[in-house]
TIDRENRO-81570 format. One record per residue (C-alpha): residue in one letter; x, y, z. Coordinates in steps of 0.02 Angstrom, whole numbers, padded with zeros to 5 digits, always signed. Layout:
aXYZ/...
***
This chain:
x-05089+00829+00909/x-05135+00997+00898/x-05266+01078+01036/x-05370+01124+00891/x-05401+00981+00803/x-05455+00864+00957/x-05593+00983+01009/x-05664+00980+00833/x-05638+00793+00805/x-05731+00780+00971/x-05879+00907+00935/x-05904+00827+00750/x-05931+00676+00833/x-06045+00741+00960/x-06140+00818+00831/x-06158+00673+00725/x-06214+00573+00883/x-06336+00724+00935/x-06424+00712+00754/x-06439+00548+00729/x-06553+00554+00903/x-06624+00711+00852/x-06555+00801+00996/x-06446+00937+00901/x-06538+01082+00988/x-06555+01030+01177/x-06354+00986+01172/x-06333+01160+01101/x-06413+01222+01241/x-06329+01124+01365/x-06163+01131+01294/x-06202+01359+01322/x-06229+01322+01464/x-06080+01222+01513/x-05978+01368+01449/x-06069+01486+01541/x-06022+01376+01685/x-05841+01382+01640/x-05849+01551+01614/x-05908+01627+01782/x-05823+01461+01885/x-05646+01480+01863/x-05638+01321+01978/x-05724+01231+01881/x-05574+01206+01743/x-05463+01159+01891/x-05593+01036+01940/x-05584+00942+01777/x-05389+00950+01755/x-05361+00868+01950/x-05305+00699+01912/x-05357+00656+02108/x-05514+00697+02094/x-05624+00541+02049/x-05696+00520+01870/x-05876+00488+01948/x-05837+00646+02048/x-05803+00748+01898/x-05941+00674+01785/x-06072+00740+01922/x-05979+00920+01903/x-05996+00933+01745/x-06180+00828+01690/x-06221+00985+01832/x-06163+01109+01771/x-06223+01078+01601/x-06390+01036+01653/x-06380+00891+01561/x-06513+00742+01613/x-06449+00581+01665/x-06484+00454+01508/x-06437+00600+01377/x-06283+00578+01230/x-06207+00719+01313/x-06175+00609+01473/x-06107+00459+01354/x-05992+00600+01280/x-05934+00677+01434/x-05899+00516+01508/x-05819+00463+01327/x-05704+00617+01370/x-05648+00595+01552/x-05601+00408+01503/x-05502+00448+01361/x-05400+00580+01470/x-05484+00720+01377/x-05550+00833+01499/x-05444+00977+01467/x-05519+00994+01306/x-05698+01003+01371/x-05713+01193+01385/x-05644+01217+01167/x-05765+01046+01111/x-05902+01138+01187/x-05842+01326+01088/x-05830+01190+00939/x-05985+01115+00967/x-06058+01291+00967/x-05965+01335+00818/x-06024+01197+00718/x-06213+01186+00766/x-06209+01395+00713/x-06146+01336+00545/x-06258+01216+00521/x-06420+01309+00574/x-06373+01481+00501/x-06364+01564+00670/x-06244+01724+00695/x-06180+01794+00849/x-06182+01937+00894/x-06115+02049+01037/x-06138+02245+01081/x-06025+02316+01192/x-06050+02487+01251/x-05989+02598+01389/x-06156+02636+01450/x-06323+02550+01457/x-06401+02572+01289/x-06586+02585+01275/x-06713+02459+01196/x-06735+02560+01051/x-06538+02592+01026/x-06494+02404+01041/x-06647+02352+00905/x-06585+02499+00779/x-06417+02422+00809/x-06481+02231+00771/x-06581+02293+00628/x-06429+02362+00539/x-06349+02184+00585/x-06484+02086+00523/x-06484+02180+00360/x-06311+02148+00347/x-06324+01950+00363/x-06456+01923+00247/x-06583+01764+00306/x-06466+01709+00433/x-06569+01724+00645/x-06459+01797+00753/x-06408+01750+00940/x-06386+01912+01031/x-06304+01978+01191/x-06276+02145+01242/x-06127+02177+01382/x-06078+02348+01444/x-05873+02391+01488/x-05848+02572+01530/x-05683+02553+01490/x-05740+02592+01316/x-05752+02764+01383/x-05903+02797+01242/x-05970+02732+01094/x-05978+02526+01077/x-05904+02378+00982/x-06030+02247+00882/x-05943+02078+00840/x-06024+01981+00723/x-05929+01777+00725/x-05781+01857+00769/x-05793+02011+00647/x-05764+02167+00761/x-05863+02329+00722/x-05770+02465+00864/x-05854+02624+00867/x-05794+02677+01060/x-05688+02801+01096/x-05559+02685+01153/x-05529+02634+00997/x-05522+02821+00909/x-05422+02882+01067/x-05295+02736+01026/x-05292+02792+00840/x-05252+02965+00860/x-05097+02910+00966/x-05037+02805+00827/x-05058+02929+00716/x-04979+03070+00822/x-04839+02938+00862/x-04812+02930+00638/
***
């Protein structure tokens, strides 16, 4: 089967489950925060894949690090998941899960990366052109800085890449010079 099309099968049904108890939002927010988790535990990923570590063991892990309550769909899932050998997949259901519950509720995300800390009022004049851009849709916003940009910033938009940084023109220009 192909590593895509689990994850989604997976989330869909998730999401299904989650509306049906009205609970769309609060798995949203627990399934963030299970990829934050993911995200800044490396071990965590290694946790789920060990086949010696006990399936109670790993339901705890991960119920905790998604701040998930005890009597909640998202246990029944995760423990759906470990049982059916699925745990690899955890970390792309929840991206799916994200993915889907975006669609659904209009939400775009959106990330500015810049080389520096940017101001309040540079970030908003950089949302507002955003926001014009996407119509009625609310937007979920995070702002990151990498100085390996050297200047200037990138704004991704769902996966639509706006690179203004000097990185980018620096890496042009030797292309071009390269032609």
């Amino acid at each position: 089967m192909n590593d895509g099309l689990i994850p989604n099968r997976y989330a869909k049904a998730l999401f299904k489950a989650a509306a049906e108890g009205n609970e769309q939002a609060r798995i949203y927010d627990e399934m963030k925060q299970l990829l934050c988790a993911f995200h800044s535990v490396p071990a965590l990923s290694a946790t789920v894949n060990n086949p010696f570590i006990a399936v109670d063991e790993k339901e705890k892990v991960l119920l905790t690090a998604a701040g998930a309550k005890p009597d909640s769909t998202l246990k029944k899932f995760i423990l759906l998941v470990i049982h059916k050998n699925r745990a690899s997949f955890l970390r792309s259901m929840a991206h799916a899960y994200l993915k889907l519950y975006r669609e659904a509720f209009g939400i775009a995300s959106v990330e500015i990366v810049s080389a520096i800390d940017l101001s309040d009022t540079e970030i908003s004049g950089i949302l507002d052109v955003v926001k014009r851009q996407l119509g009625g849709k609310t937007m979920e916003q995070s702002v990151k800085v990498d100085p390996q940009l050297i200047g200037g910033f990138t704004v991704s938009v769902d996966g639509m890449v706006l690179d203004a940084s000097i990185k980018n023109e620096l890496k042009k220009l030797r292309l071009k010079l390269l032609s």
